[in-house]
N, C-alpha and C positions, 0 to 999 in steps of 0.2 A: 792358321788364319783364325784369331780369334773371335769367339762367340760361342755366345756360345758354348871172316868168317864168312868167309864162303857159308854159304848152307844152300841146300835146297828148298823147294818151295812147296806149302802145300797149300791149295785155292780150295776151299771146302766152300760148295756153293750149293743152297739150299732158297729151290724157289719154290715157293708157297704159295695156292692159291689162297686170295685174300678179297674179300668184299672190298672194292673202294669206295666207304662213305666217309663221313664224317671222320677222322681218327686214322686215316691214314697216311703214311707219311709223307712230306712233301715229295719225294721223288720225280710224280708223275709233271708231263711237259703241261707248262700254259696252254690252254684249250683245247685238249688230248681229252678223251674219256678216260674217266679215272675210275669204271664201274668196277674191274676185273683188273685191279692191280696184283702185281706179285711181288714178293718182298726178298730181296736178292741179298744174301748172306756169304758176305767172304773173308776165309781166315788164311794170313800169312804168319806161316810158321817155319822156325827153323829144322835143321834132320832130325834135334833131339823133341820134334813137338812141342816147345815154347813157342811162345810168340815173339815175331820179330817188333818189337817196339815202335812206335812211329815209322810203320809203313806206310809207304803212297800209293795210292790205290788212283788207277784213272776209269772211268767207266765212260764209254764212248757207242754213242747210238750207232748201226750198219752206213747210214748216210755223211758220218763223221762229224754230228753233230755231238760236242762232248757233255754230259749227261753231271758227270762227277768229280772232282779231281779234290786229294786230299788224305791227310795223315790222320791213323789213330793208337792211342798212345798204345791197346794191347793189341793191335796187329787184327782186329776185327772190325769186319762193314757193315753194316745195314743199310739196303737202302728200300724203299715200294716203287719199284718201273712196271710201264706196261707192260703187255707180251710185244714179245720181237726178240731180236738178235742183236748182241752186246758183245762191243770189243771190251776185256778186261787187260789190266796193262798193272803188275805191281813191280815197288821197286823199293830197296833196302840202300838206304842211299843214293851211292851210283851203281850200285848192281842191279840188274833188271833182270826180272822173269820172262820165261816164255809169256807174248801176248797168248790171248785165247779165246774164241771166240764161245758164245754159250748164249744156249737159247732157250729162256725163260717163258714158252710159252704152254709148258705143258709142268707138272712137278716132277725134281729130280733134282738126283744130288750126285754134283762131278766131283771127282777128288783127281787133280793133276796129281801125275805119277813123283815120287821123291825122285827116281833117277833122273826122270824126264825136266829136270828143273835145273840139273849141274850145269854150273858155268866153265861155257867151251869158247871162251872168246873172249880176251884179258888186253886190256887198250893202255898203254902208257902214254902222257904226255910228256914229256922233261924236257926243262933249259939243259944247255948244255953239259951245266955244273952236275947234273942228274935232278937237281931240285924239281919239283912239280910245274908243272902250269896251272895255277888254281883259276878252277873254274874253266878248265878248256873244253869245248866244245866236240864232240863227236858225232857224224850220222852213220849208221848200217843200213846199205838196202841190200835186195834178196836178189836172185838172179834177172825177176822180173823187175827190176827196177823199184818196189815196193818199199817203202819205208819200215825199218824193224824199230830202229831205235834211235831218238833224236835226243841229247840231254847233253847237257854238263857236270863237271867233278869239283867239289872244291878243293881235293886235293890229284887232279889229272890223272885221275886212275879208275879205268873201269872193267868192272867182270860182269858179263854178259850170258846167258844162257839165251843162245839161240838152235833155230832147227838146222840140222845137215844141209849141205847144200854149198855153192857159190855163194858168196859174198863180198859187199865191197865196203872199204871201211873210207870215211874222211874227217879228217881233223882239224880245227881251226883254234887260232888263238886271235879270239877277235872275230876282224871278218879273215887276216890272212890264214889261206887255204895252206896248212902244211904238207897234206900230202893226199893221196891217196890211192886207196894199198887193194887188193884183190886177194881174199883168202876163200880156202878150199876148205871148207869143214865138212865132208864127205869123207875126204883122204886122210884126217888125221882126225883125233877124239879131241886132241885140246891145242889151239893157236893163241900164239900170245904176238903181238906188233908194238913197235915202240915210235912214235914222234917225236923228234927232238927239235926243239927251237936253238937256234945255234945264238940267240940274244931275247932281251925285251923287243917287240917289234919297235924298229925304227921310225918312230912315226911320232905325230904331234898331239895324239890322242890322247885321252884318259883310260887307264886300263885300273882294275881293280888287279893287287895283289896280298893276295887272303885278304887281311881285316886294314888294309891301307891300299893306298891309292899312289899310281904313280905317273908320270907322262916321262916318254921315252926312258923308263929305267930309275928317274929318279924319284923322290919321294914327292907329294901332291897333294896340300892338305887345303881344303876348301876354308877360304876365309871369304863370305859371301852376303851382299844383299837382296831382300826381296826386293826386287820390283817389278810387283806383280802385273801393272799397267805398261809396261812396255809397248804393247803390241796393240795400245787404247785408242782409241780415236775420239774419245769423250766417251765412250758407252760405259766404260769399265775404270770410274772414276777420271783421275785429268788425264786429258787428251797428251801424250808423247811422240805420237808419230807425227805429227805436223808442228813448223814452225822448229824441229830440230830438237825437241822435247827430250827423246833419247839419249841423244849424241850429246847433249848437255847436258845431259845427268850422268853420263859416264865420263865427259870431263871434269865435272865436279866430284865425283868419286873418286879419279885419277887410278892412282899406286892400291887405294886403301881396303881394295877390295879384287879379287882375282877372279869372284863367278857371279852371278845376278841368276836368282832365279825369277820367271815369268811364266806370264798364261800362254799357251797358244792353243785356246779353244777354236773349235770349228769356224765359228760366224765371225772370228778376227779375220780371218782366210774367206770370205766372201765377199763379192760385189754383188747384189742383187741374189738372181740363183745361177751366179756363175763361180766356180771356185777363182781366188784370186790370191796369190802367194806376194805378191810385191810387198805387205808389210814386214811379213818374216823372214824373206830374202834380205831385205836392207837390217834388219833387226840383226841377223847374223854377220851380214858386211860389217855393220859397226862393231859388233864384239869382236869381229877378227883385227880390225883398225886400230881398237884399244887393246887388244890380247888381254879379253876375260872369256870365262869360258858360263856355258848356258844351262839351267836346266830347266829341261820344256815341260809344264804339266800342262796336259791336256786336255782335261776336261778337270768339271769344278762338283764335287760332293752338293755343294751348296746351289743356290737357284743365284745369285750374285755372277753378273756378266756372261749368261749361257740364256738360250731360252729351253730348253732343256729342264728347268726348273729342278729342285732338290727331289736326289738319287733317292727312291727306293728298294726295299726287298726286288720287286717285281722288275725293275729297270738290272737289276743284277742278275735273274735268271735269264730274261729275254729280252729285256726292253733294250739291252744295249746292241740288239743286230736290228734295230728297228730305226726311222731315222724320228727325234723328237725335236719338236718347236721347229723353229726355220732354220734348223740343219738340213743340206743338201742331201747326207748319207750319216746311214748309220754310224755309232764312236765307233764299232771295230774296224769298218769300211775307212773312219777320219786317221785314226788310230796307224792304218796301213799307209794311206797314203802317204801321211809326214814323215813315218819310217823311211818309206822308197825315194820319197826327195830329198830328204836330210840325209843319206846313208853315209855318205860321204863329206857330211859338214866335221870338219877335227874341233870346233869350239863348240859344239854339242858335247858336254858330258855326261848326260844323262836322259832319257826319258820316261818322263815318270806320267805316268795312267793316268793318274787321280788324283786332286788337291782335298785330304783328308777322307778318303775312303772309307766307307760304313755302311753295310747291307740295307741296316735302318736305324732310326735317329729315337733318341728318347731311353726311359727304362725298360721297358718291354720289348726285348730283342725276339728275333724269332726263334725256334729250336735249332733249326741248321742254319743260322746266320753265318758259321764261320764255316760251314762246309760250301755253302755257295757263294762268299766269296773269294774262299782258294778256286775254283774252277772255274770263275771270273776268270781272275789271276793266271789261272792254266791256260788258258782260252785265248786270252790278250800273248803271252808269252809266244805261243803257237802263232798268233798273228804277227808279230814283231818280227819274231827270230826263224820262221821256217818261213809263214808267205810270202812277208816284207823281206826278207835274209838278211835284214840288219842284225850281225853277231857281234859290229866292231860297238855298238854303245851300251854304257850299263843300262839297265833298267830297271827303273823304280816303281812300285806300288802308288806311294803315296800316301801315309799313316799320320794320323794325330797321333796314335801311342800313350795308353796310361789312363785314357777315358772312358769310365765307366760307360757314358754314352756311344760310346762307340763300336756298334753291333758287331761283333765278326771279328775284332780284333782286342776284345778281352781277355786278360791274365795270359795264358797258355797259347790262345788264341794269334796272338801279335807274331808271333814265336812260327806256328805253322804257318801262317800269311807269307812268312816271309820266306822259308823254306821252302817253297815252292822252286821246284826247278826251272832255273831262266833267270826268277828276280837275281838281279844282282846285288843290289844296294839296298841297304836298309833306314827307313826312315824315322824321325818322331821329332813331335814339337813343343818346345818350352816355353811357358808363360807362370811358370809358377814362382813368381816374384824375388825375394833376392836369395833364396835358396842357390847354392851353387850347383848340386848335385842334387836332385830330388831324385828319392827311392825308386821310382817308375823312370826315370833316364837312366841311372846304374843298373837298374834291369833290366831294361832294353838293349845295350850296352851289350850286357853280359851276355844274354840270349843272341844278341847278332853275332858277336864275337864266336860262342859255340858254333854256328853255322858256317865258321870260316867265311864271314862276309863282311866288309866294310860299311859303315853307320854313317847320317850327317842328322845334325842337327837341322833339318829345313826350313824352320822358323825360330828363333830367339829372339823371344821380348821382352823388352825390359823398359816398362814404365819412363814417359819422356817427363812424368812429373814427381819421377822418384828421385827427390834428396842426395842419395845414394846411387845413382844409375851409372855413374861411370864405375865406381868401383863394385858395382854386384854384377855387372856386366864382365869384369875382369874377370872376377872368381869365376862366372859361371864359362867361361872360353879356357879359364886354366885349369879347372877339374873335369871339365868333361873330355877336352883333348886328352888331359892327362890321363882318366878313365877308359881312353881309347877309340872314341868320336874319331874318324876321318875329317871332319871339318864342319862348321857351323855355319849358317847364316842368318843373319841379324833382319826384324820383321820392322820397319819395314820404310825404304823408302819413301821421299815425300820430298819431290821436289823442288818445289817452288816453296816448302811451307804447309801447303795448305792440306787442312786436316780431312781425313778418312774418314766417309760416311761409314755406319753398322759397328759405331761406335768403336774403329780404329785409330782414334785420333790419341791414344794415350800412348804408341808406340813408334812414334816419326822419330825418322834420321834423317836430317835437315842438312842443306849445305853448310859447310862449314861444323860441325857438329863435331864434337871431341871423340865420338863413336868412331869416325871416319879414322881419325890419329887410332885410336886405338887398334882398330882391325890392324892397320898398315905395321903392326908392329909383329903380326903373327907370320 
């Protein structure tokens, strides 16, 4: 939108009593005493005492309220928490350590034992062929029913270190349940299980496979328009829900485009203070009527169509369990909802958080801007995929990509955002004029592509008073697919014509528009 190796583990955790004044690190909770903070030090290392490289480290308060979530590149944490008691959760990949609890309210240093870290519990996922299921889905709970370890692989293979005992494992691809298996890790030092899918799930959905995308099997490359107002009633620019607004802009689109991405913030889904779903139940009737497929973001970075106003730091540690402006419920509470109702929509391809996410806006980013918004990211994932138990849709962050101003998702930054376990799909937006490929899209590219994760371009725009726009539009769809884009979508609808306050009026696709012939040829 423009504007703008196996190895074992070693946890070396050293809590320090620390003065909390001035200078100490953000760690501690919104409105907590921050007098007698402690500064909690954790190193993951392999057998040979290296560091595991970009480990993920999760820190989770006793009440399951999650504190930390996030990678560093030499396998060490710092953080300043209060005293209390702290789940630690690290993970090399998809190998996962023993969790562990530690309590940081006195000074001491634990060192998990090297043996105590080997992985005794080896998960395959495989199509038939033997090939992976990338990105498949696994839970362990313990005898008591207790959750050990809930993640995904992007290549369906996971090694696990957990404690002796009962255990139950289950597997999904998607939301289909493959199986689920009971192992006795008492009886034996090491079990290994295999899942096998006997196909692609037969179904009409969008499934992510590694760095592309496919529906029932075959290949699925997004050739897609914003329109962002779908779900408008006049608030969020012109009005499409009334008078057939919609529906006639996806007859006018016709063949030429196969997805529309839209808002579906909170207070579209309101009558007064009652929730009210009838705009985006008919929103979704129509895309199933036309067979295009949807991607939902859900709340908006920016103060444009939310009263919620533009996201800061503070709205990204806590503000977002809190409800803002004339939202009924908090985003993570809206966030669940539309999961648990939409679970089973197949023209939902994605869900995506946030329309250009950024902890905070401007050149003065905060220190842990990118650490607080990967355990945003963890936090929403947790909400999506374990409370909501929506597994069968991607889900997306939400990224501008390549913006200096863009807190939390700088250089290196974009990279771990996106690595978080859960995001499926990777995003970023092009406005950088008739450049076909600019340096920071072949980076982003490249960077998602490492992650074994599929890309879209979720905005592209190209100048409607550029000379050149049909042809620099060309290039830029034929080198970034060819670069390895899952699929692009063009910024931005405009229905009737008429132009885009906030200064989007230089980027309309208009009925009839040569854009339209164009997409339809991809």
């Amino acid at each position: 939108m423009p504007r703008r190796h196996r190895h074992a583990v070693h946890a070396l955790v050293a809590a320090g009593l620390a003065v909390g004044a001035a200078g100490c690190s953000g760690g501690a909770l919104r409105g907590e005493p921050v007098t007698v903070d402690r500064h909690l030090s954790v190193e993951v290392v392999h057998d040979d005492g290296t560091p595991v490289r970009w480990a993920w480290l999760e820190i989770t308060r006793a009440d399951g309220h999650p504190l930390f979530a996030g990678h560093a590149e030499d396998g060490t944490f710092t953080r300043a928490l209060p005293p209390g008691s702290y789940l630690l959760r690290a993970f090399d990949g998809a190998t996962a350590f023993p969790p562990r609890t530690v309590d940081v309210a006195v000074d001491r240093d634990v060192r998990l034992a090297e043996g105590g870290a080997a992985e005794n519990l080896h998960v395959d996922v495989r199509y038939a062929d033997g090939s992976p299921v990338a990105f498949a889905w696994i839970e362990v709970y313990d005898a008591d029913g207790r959750a050990v370890f809930g993640g995904n692989a992007a290549r369906g293979s996971f090694d696990l270190a957990v404690a002796p005992g009962e255990h139950r494992v289950r597997a999904f691809a998607g939301a289909r349940i493959l199986g689920d298996r009971g192992v006795d890790l008492s009886a034996v030092a090491d079990h290994a299980v295999r899942f096998v899918v006997s196909a692609d799930p037969g179904d009409d959905y969008v499934h992510a496979r590694g760095v592309a995308l496919a529906v029932d099997g075959q290949p699925f490359v997004v050739r897609g328009l914003d329109v962002y107002n779908a779900n408008s009633r006049g608030g969020c620019w012109t009005d499409l829900v009334d008078h057939d607004g919609f529906e006639g802009s996806l007859r006018s689109i016709g063949s030429s485009a196969n997805t529309v991405r839209a808002w579906f913030f909170q207070e579209m889904a309101q009558t007064g203070d009652q929730r009210d779903w009838s705009v985006f139940d008919r929103t979704f009737a129509l895309a199933r009527r036309y067979g295009v497929r949807v991607v939902a973001t859900l709340e908006n970075e920016w103060a444009d169509c939310n009263s919620a106003g533009e996201k800061s730091s503070a709205w990204y540690r806590d503000g977002y369990r809190h409800p803002q402006g004339r939202q009924l419920v908090p985003y993570r509470d809206w966030v669940k909802e539309f999961a648990r109702r939409y679970a089973d929509e197949s023209q939902l391809l994605a869900l995506q958080l946030m329309n250009e996410a950024s902890d905070a806006n401007g050149a003065a980013c905060p220190d842990d801007a990118a650490a607080v918004l990967q355990t945003w990211a963890a936090d929403m994932v947790s909400a999506v995929k374990s409370d909501a138990g929506d597994r069968r849709h991607l889900l997306s962050v939400g990224t501008v990509g390549g913006s200096p101003a863009s807190c939390g998702t700088r250089g290196d930054e974009w990279k771990a955002l996106h690595a978080v376990p859960g995001i499926d799909l990777c995003e970023y937006h092009d406005y950088q004029g008739g450049t076909a490929l600019p340096a920071s899209v072949q980076a982003h590219i490249t960077e998602c592509t490492a992650l074994g994760k599929p890309i879209l371009a979720g905005e592209l725009g190209v100048a409607d008073d550029d000379p050149l726009r049909l042809a620099h539009a060309r290039a830029k769809i034929d080198a970034q697919l060819a670069a390895g884009a899952a699929g692009l979508i063009v910024w931005k609808w405009a229905a009737s014509g008429v132009r885009a306050p906030d200064g989007d009026a230089a980027y309309n696709v208009v009925p009839g528009d040569a854009l339209l012939t164009l997409l339809s040829r991809y």
